[in-house]
LOZALO-459745 format. One record per residue (C-alpha): residue in three letters; x, z, y. Coordinates in Angstrom, 2 decimals. Example, Ala and Ser with C-alpha at 12.3 -4.5 7.8 and 13.67 -1.06 7.14 Angstrom:
2
ala,12.30,7.80,-4.50
ser,13.67,7.14,-1.06
//
This chain:
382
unk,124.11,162.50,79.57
unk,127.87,161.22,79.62
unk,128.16,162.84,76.14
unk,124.62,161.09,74.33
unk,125.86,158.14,75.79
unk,129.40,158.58,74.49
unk,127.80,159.23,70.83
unk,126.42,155.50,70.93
unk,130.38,154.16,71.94
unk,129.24,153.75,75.30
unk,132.10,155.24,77.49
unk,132.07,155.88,81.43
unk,135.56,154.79,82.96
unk,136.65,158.54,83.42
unk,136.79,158.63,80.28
unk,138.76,156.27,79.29
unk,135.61,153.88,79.08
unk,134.96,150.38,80.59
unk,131.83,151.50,81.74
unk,131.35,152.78,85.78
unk,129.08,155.21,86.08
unk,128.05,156.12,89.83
unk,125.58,159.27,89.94
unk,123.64,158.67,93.32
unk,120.72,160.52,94.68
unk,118.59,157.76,96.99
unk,116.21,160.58,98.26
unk,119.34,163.37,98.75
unk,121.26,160.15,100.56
unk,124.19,161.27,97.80
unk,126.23,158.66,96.16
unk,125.52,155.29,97.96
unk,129.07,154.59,99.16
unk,130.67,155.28,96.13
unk,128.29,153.01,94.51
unk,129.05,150.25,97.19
unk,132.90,150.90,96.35
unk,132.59,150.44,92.77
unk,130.58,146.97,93.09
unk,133.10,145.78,95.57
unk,135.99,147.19,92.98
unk,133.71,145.19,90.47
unk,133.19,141.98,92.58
unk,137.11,142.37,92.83
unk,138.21,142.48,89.72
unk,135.21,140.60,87.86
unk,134.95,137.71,90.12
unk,135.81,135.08,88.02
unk,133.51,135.78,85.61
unk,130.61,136.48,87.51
unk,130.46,133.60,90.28
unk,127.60,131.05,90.08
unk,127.94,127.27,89.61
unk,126.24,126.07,93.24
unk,127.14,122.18,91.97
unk,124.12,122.02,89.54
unk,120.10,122.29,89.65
unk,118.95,125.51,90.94
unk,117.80,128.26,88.89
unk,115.99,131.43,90.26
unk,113.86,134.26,89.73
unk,110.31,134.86,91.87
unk,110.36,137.74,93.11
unk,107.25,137.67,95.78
unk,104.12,135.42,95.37
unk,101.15,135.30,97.62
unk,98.93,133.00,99.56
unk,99.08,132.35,102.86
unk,96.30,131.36,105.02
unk,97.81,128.96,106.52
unk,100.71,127.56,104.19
unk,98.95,127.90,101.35
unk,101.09,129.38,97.99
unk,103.97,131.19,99.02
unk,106.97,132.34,97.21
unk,110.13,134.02,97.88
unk,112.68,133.12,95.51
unk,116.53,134.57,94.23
unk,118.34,131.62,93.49
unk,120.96,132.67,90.47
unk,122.92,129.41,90.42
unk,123.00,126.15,91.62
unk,121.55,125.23,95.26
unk,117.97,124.34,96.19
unk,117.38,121.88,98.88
unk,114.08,121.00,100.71
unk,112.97,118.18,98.45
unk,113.32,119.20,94.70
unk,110.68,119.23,92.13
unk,109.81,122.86,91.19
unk,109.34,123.85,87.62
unk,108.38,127.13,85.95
unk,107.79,127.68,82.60
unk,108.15,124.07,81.80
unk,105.59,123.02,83.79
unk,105.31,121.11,87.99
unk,104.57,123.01,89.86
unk,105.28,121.32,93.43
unk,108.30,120.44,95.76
unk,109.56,122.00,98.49
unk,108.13,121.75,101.83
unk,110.31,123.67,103.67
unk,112.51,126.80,102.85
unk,112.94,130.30,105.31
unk,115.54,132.80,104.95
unk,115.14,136.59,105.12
unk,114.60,136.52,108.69
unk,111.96,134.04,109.02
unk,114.65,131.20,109.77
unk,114.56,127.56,108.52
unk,116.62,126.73,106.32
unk,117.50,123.12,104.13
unk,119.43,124.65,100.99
unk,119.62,128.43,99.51
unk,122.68,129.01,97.37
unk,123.58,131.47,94.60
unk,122.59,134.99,95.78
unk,120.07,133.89,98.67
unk,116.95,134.58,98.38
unk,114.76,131.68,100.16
unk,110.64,132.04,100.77
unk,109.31,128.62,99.68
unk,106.57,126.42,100.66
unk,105.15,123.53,98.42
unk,103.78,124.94,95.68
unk,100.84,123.53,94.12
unk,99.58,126.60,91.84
unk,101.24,130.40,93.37
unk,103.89,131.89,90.69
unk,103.75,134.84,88.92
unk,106.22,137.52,89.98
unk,109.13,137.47,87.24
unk,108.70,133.81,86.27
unk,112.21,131.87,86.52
unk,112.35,128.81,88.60
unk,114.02,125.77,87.41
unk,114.45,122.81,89.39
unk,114.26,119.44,87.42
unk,113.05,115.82,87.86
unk,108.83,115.51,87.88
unk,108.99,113.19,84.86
unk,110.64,115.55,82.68
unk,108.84,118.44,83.79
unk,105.53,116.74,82.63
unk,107.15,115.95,79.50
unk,107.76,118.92,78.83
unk,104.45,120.51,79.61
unk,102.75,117.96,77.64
unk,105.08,118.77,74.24
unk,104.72,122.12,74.93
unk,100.84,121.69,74.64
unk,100.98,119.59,71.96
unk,103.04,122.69,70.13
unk,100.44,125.25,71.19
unk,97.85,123.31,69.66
unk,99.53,123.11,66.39
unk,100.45,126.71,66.42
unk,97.09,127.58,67.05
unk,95.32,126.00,63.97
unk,96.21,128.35,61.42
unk,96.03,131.99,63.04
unk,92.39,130.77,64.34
unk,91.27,129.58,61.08
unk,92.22,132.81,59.27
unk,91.30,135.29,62.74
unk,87.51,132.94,61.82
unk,88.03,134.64,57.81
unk,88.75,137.61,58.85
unk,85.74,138.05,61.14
unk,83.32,136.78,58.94
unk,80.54,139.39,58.36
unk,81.96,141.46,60.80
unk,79.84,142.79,63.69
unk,80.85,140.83,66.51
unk,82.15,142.35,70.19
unk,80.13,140.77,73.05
unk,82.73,139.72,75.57
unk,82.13,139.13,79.37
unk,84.17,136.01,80.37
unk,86.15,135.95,83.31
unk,87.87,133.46,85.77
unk,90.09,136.05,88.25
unk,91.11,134.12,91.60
unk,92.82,136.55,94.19
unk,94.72,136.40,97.35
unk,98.29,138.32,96.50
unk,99.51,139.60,93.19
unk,99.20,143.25,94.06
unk,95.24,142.82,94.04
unk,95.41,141.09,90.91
unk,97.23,143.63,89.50
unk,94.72,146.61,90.72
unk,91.93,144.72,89.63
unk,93.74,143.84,85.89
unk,94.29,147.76,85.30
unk,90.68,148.73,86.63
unk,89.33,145.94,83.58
unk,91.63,147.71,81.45
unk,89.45,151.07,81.43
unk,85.97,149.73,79.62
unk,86.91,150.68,76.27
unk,83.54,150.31,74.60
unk,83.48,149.00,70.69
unk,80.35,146.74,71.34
unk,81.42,144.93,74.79
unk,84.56,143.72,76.80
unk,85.79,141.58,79.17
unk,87.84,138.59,78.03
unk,90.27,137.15,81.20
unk,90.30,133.34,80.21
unk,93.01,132.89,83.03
unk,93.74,134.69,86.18
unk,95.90,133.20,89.48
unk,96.55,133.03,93.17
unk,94.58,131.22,95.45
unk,91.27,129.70,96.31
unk,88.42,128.80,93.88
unk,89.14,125.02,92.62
unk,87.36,122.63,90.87
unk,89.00,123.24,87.78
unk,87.78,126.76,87.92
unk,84.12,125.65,87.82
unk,84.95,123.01,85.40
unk,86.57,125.57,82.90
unk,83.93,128.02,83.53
unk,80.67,125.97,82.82
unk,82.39,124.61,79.87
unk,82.90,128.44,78.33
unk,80.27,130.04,79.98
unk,82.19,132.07,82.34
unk,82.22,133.75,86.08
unk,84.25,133.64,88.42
unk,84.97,136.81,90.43
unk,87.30,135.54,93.50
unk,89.09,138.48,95.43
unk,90.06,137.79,99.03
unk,89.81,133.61,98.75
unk,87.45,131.19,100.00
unk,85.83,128.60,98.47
unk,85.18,125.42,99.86
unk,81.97,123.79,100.08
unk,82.27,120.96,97.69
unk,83.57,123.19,94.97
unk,80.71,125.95,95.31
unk,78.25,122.36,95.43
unk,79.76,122.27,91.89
unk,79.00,125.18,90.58
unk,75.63,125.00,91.68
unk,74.80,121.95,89.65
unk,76.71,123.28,86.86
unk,75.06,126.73,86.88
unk,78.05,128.34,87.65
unk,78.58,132.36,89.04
unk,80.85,132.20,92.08
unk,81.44,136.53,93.10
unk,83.50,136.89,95.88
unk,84.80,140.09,97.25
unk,86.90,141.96,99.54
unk,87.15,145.33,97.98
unk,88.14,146.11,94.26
unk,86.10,149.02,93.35
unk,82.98,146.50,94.58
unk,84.11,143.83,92.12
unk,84.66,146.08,89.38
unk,80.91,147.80,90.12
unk,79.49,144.29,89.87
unk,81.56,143.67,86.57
unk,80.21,147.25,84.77
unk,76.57,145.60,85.88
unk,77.36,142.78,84.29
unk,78.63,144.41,81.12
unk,75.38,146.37,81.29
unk,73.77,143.76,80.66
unk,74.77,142.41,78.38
unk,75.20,145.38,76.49
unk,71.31,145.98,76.37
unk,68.97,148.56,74.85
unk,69.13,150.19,71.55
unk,65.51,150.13,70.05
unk,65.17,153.64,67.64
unk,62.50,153.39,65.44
unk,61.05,156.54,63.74
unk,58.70,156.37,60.89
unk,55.64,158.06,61.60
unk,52.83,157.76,58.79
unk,50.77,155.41,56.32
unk,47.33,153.86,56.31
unk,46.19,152.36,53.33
unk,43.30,150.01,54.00
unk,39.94,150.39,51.86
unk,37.52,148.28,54.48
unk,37.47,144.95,56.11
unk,35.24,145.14,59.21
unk,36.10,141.93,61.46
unk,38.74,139.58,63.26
unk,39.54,140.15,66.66
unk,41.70,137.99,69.41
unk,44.98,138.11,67.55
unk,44.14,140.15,64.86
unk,41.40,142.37,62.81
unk,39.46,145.87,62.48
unk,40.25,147.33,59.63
unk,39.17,150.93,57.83
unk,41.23,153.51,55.84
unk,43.15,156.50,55.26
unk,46.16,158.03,56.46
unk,47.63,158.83,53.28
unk,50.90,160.75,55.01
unk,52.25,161.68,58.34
unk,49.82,160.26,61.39
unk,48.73,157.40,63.41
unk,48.70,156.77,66.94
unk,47.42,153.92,69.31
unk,50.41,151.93,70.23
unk,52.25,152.51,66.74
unk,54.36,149.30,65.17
unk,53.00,148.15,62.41
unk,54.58,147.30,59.11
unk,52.12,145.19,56.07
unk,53.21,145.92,52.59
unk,51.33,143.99,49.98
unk,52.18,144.65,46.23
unk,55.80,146.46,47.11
unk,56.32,143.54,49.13
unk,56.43,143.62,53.50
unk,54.42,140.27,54.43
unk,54.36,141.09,58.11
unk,54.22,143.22,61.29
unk,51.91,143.86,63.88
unk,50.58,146.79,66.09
unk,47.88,149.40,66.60
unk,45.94,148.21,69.54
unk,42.99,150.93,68.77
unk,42.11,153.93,67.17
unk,38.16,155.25,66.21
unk,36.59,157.85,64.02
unk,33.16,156.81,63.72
unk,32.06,155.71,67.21
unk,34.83,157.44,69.15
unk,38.18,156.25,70.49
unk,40.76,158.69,69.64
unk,44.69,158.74,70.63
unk,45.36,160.28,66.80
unk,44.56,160.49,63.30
unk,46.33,162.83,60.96
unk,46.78,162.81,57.14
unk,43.88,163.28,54.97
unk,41.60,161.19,57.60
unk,39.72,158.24,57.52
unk,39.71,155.91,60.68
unk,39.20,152.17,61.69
unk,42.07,150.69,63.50
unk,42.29,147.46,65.61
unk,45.58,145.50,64.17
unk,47.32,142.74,66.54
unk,49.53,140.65,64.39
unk,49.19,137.19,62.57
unk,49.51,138.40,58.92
unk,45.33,138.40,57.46
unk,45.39,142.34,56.06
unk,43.59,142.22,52.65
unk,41.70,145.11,50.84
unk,44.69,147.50,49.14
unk,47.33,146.57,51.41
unk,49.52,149.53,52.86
unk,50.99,150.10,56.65
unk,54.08,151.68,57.21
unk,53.73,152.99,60.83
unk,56.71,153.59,63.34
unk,56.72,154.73,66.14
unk,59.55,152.70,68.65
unk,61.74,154.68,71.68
unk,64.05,152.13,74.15
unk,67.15,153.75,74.35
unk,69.72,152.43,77.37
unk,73.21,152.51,76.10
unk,75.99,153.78,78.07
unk,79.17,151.88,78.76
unk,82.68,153.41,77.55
unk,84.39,153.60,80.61
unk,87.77,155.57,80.61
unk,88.42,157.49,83.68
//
């Protein structure tokens, strides 16, 4: 490995390199204090270089999220530089996100300010963090500033791609898509439930995530989803009673669930659904009509000949008049003569009762097909 490495210029420090290199085996317990020496020998002789500015707003990575029953969003925090104190505004991704309530250290202690290097689980957060999201601490002023130019730049952005994405589609068959609002108690279930979405792979249906996050169902969930015509599937979080009141007036799907493989069972019914039937039609035979006999409810008896193929009671019905199809109907009823049959074949003459709107005329021709419902399955990868 030393030498592949070495081919790209990059050069362990035994040879000659200013790369370390420590080869450590966690599960053979081989390694780990040599790698412990050589970050001290680092820390020694890098130290200038690498220490944080605590004098400044802090910055920090999440690296836990989850809700907590009692406290609401929780989320444990590495602060990279600067300090946080009980108090500041808390921004990620531009946007407020709360203050903080109250700050605990690694063993469950209070604590009023986490430096560089600490990692701090934080309370105050009005929307739970996504794991990997950086933390910066800023006023609340400029924090909605910023949000609100950052929207105004996503709107612009998003005028020409959906325009041409509009062009593009045009005439093309389009994928039925199952909307979804995803509320759920920690990140690890929304990340289970995310990869179990992730295995429909059918061509006609999908499911489109409008936005996923921690925590209970709120009003802007119900808002959001009567306005697109979503559900919302919420995985190990309550809803309170004046939100569900909401979604009752406004027609909205509230799922809730405590087991994954549940919700994603109720989700494939759903995509069911609204992938439907496939209707096969299969062309049977022709009648061409040589009698008018009389109207019935909804139609007429008329007489003829099967000219090819066969008809049967139940058939679908197409009128051609002159080359040209004027209209469909059915075959309510067979007879020969007197008797009700199930069947004609070619070559015979028969009167059949017609059900449709269209008045059949002398000389007109039916195409008859016969019509199977055919459930589609669901591409599911397994």
């Amino acid at each position: 490995m030393k030498r592949e490495l070495a081919d790209l210029n990059v050069l362990p420090d035994d040879w000659g390199g200013k790369i370390m290199f420590a080869p450590i085996s966690a599960k053979q317990g081989q390694g780990i204090d040599e790698l412990l020496d050589r970050l001290i020998l680092l820390y020694e002789t890098e130290k200038e270089k690498i220490t944080a500015n605590p004098n400044r707003n802090a910055v920090g990575t999440i690296i836990e999220s989850h809700i907590d029953k009692g406290a609401g969003p929780v989320a444990t925090v590495l602060i990279q530089g600067g300090t946080l104190r009980v108090g500041d505004a808390l921004g990620v991704s531009g946007a407020f996100y709360g203050k903080v309530r109250a700050m605990r250290d690694y063993k469950g202690a209070s604590i009023k300010t986490a430096e560089p290097s600490v990692p701090a689980q934080v309370l105050g957060w009005k929307v739970a963090p996504v794991v990997g999201d950086v933390l910066e601490v800023s006023d609340i002023e400029s924090l909605e500033k910023a949000a609100k130019s950052k929207m105004r730049g996503t709107s612009l952005k998003m005028v020409g791609p959906s325009m041409k994405q509009a062009a593009q589609a045009e005439g093309a068959e389009e994928k039925k898509m199952l909307q979804i609002i995803l509320k759920a108690d920690v990140l690890g279930s929304m990340e289970a439930i995310l990869g179990m979405f992730q295995k429909v792979r059918d061509e006609k249906v999908g499911i489109s995530v409008l936005s996923k996050a921690l925590g209970s169902v709120t009003e802007a969930d119900v808002t959001r989803a009567s306005a697109s015509g979503a559900i919302i599937l919420a995985f190990g979080v309550g809803t309170q009673s004046n939100v569900e009141q909401l979604a009752r007036d406004r027609g909205v799907e509230i799922l809730s669930f405590d087991i994954i493989y549940k919700m994603f069972d109720e989700v494939l019914k759903w995509l069911d659904a609204l992938l439907g039937s496939e209707v096969i039609q299969t062309r049977t035979g022709k009648f061409e009509v040589i009698a008018l006999f009389k109207k019935i409810e909804r139609g007429q008896v008329v007489g003829g000949k099967i000219t090819d193929g066969f008809a049967e009671t139940g058939a679908k019905a197409q009128v051609w008049r002159n080359g040209e199809l004027i209209g469909e109907g059915t075959i309510k009823e067979i007879r020969i003569g007197k008797e009700v049959v199930r069947e004609v074949q070619k070559g015979n003459e028969a009167g059949l009762s017609y059900i449709g709107k269209t008045a059949v005329e002398l000389g007109d021709v039916f195409e008859l097909f016969s019509e199977e419902v055919k459930k589609q399955n669901l591409k599911i990868e397994k």
